[in-house]
PAKOLVEX-921272 format. One record per residue: z, y, x of N, C-alpha, C in turn. Coordinates in steps of 0.1 Angstrom, whole numbers, plus 5000, padded with zeros to 4 digits. Layout:
<nodes>
ZYXZYXZYX;...
</nodes>
This chain:
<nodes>
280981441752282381431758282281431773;283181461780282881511790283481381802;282781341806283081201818283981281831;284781211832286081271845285081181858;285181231873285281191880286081091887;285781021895287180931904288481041907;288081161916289081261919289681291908;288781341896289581441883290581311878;290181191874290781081872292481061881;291981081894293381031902294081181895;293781281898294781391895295681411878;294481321870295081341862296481251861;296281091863296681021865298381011874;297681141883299181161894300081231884;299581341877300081451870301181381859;300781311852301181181841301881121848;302081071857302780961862303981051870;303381121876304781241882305881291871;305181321859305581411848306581291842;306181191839306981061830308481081840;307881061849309081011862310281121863;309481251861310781341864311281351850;311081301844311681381827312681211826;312281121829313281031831314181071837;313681081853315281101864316081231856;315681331852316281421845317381421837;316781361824317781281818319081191820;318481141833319481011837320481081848;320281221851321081301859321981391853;321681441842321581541831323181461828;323981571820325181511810324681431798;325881341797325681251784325681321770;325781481768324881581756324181621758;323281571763322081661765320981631754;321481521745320781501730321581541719;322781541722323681581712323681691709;323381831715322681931718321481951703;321181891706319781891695319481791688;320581711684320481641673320781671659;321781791656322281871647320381941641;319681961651318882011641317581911634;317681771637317481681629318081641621;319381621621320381571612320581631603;320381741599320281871585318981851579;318281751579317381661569317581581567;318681521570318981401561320081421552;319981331541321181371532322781371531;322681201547324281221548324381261563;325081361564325881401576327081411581;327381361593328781361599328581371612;329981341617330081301635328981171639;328981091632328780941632326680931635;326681031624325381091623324781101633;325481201638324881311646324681241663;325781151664326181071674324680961676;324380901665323280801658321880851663;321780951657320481051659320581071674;321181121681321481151695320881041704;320880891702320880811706319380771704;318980821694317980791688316780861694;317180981701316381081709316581031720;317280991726317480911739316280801739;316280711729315680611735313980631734;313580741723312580811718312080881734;313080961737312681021751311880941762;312780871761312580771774311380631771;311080631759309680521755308680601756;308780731755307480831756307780871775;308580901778307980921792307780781798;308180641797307980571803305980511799;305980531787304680541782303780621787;304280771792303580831800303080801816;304080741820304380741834303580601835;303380511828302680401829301080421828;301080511821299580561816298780641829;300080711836299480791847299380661860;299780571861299580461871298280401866;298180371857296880271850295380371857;295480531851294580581853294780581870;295480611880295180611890294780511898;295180381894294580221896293080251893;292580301883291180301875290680401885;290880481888290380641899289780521910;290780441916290180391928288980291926;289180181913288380071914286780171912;286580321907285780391904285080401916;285680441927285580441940285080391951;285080281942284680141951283180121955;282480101966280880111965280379981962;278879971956278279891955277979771971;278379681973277979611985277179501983;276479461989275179341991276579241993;276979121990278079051996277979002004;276478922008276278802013275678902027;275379042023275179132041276379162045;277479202036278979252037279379122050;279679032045280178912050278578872068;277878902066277078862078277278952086;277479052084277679202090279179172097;280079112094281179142097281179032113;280578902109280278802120281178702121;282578742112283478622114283778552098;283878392097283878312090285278422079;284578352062285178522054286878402050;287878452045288578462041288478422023;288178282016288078282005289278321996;289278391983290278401978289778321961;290678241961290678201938291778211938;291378241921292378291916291878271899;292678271889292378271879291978441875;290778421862290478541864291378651855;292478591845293478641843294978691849;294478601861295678681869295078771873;293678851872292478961875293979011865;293879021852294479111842295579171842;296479051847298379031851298479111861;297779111873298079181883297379301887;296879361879295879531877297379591866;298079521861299079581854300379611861;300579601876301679611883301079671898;301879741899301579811916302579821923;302379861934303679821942303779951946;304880061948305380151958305880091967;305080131986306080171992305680232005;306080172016306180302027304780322028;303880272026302180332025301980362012;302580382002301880451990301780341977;300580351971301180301958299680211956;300080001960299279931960299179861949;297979761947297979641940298479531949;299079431944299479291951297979241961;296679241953295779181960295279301973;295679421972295279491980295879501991;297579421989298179441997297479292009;297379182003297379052002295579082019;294879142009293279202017293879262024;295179352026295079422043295379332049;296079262048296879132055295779032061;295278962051293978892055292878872062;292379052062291279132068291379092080;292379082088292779012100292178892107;291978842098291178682101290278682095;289578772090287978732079288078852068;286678852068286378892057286778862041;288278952036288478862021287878892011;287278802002285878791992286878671982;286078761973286278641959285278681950;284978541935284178581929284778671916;283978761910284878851901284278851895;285078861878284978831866283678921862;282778821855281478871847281879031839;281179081839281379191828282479311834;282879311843283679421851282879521854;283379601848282779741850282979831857;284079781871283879841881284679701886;284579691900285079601909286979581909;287379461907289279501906289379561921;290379591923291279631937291479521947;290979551961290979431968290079351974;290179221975288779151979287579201976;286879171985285179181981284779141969;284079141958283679081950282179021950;281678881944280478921942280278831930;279678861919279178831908278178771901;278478611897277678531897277778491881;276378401876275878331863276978271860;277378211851278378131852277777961851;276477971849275777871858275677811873;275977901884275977931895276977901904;278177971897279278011901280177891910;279877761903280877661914280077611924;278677621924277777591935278277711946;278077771943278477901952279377911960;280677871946282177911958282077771970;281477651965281277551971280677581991;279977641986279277722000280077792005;280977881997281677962006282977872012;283777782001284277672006283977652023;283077582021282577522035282177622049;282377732045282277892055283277902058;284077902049285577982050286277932062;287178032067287877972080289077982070;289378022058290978012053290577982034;291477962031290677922015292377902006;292078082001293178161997293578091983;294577961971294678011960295978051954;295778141948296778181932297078001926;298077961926298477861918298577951902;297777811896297777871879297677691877;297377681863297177601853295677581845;295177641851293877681838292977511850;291977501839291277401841290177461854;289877591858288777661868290077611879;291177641878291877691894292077531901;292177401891292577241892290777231900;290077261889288577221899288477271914;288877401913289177511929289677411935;290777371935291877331942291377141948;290877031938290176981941288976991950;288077051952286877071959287577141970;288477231974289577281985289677141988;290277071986290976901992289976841996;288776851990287576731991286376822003;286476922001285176982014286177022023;287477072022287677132038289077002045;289377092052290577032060291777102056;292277022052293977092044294277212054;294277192061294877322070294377432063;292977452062292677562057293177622041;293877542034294377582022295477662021;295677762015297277852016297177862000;298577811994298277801981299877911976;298978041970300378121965301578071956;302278071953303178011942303778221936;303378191922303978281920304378251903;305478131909306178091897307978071904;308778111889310078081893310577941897;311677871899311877721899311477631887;311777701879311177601865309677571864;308777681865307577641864307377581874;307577581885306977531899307177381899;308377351887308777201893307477151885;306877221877305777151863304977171873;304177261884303377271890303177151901;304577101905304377011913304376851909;304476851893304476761887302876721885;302176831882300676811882299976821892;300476841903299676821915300176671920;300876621920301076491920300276391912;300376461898299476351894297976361897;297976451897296176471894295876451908;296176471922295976471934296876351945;297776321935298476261948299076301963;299476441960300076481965302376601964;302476531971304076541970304276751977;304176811968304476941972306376951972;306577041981307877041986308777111975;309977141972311177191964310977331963;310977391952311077531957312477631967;311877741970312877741978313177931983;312177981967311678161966312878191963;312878321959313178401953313078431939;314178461930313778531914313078601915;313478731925312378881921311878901935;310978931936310178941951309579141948;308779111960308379271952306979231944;305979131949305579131939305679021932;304578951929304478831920305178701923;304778691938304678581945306178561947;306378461945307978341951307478301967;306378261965306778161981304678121981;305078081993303478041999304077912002;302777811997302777692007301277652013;301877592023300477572034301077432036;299877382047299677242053299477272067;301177162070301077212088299877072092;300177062108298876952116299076832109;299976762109300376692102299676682082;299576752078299176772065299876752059;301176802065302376792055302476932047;302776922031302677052027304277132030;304477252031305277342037305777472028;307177402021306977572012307777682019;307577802023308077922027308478062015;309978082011309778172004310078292010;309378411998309578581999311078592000;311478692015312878742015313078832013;314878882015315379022019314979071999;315179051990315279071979316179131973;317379111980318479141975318979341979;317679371987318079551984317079621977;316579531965315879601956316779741947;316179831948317379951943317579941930;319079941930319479921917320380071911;319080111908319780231897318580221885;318480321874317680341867316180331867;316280421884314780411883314580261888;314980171891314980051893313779981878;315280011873314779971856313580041849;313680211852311880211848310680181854;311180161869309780091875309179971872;310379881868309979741863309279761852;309879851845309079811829308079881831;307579981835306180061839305279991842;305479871851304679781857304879821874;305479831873305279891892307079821898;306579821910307879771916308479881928;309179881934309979991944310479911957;310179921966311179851975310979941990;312280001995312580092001312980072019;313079902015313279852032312579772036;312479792053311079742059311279552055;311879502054312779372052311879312041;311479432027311179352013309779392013;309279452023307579482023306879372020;305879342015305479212014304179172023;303779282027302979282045304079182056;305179282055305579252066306479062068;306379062049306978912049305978842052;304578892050303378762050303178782065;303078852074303578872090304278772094;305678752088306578702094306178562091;305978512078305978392071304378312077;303778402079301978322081301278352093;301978412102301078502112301178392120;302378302125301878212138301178062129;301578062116300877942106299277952108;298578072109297478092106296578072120;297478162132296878152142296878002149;297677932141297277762148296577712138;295777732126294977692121293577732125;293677812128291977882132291477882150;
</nodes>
């Protein structure tokens, strides 16, 4: 069988994902017969027929249409996510990071939110990202951003540096990088790895250096701040995001001089485009946002750029 390239990969992938997209908009531009048209020649195999029928069947091709190109159209994003991580070179981590000269940028994260967020990409005025890749241009700024990545990856996820440890190893390690790090990036989760992260974050560095994502609605967050209270003894602030962001993320909180924690949410949400293609980008796994306002660069600019440069 014949192995595709990175390149043959992205083309196929664009091809698929172009193709879903226009047979959607088509349809959704198209008159409301444009199934009814061709339902009559399904409907003369079955045994009862009428108006009612034919009307039934019609609807039936509609939604048949549109699960297969949206099926398609997701398929063609997945492979072109896959094209890139193919792409990606082999690096020494620990030369990556000495080479560069400035203290790296730690990132945790649960390794399922590796899973969650390889299933969504973001369109926009630069093209078509992952959340963390967006998260890495941003960061790149102040350090080198590195994280450890899931055992058994057969090619590197999108984004941070990776480098790949025993799982013997693995908390000695980030421990060291802990104590390097000029910033110490986490994904809030639940899982019992991200509570230990977050711990040893409190106990080796200086709060300042902690930036903790929140990418939960109000309901989870209030459970999130219920367990950081208990388990830490710490009072995290109200939420105060957004429902839909462009990507995951509601809101960031950090620790100003003081070590007071500080929640900031994702803005400008509200000119998410609402037409159809709205609706198939969501379910595709991909998101759209068309003004410089909902970029999620330009929110973490706005939101962290003078936070960060008085921590470092």
């Amino acid at each position: 069988m014949k192995k595709f390239n990175s390149e043959e990969m992205e083309l196929i992938g664009t091809v698929l994902m172009v193709s879903g997209i226009v047979a959607i908009v088509y349809v959704a531009v198209t008159d409301d017969n444009y199934f009814i048209r061709f339902a009559p020649y399904f409907v003369q195999f079955l045994t009862i027929s009428n108006d009612n029928t034919v009307v039934v069947v019609a609807y039936i091709l509609y939604y048949l249409h549109m699960a297969l190109c949206i099926f398609i159209s997701y398929c063609g994003i997945r492979i072109r996510q896959y094209s890139k991580r193919m792409e990606i070179p082999e690096i020494d981590f620990d030369e990556y990071i000495a080479a560069d000269g400035r203290p790296p940028v730690l990132y945790l994260r649960s390794f399922r939110d590796d899973k969650l967020l390889a299933n969504t990409v973001i369109f926009n005025i630069r093209g078509m990202n992952s959340e963390e890749e967006i998260l890495t241009t941003y960061f790149n700024k102040y350090g080198p951003f590195v994280a450890i990545g899931q055992p058994g990856d057969r090619f590197p996820q999108l984004g941070a540096v990776r480098t790949y440890l025993d799982h013997g190893e693995w908390q000695s390690y980030v421990l060291s990088l802990m104590e390097s790090a000029s910033l110490i990036i986490l994904r809030a989760g639940f899982s019992e790895g991200f509570w230990w992260e977050l711990e040893q974050a409190i106990k080796q560095s200086n709060l300042k250096k902690i930036i903790i994502i929140i990418p939960f609605r109000r309901s989870k967050y209030n459970k999130f701040i219920k367990a950081v209270r208990e388990k830490f003894d710490i009072g995290l602030p109200e939420f105060s995001g957004k429902k839909t962001t462009e990507s995951e993320m509601r809101g960031i909180v950090y620790f100003n001089n003081d070590d007071v924690p500080v929640f900031v949410g994702l803005k400008g949400t509200h000119y998410i485009i609402k037409s159809t293609l709205r609706i198939t980008f969501n379910i595709i796994g991909a998101r759209y946002f068309f003004k410089k306002r909902n970029d999620m660069e330009l929110n973490l600019q706005k939101l962290l750029d003078d936070v960060i440069l008085a921590k470092l």
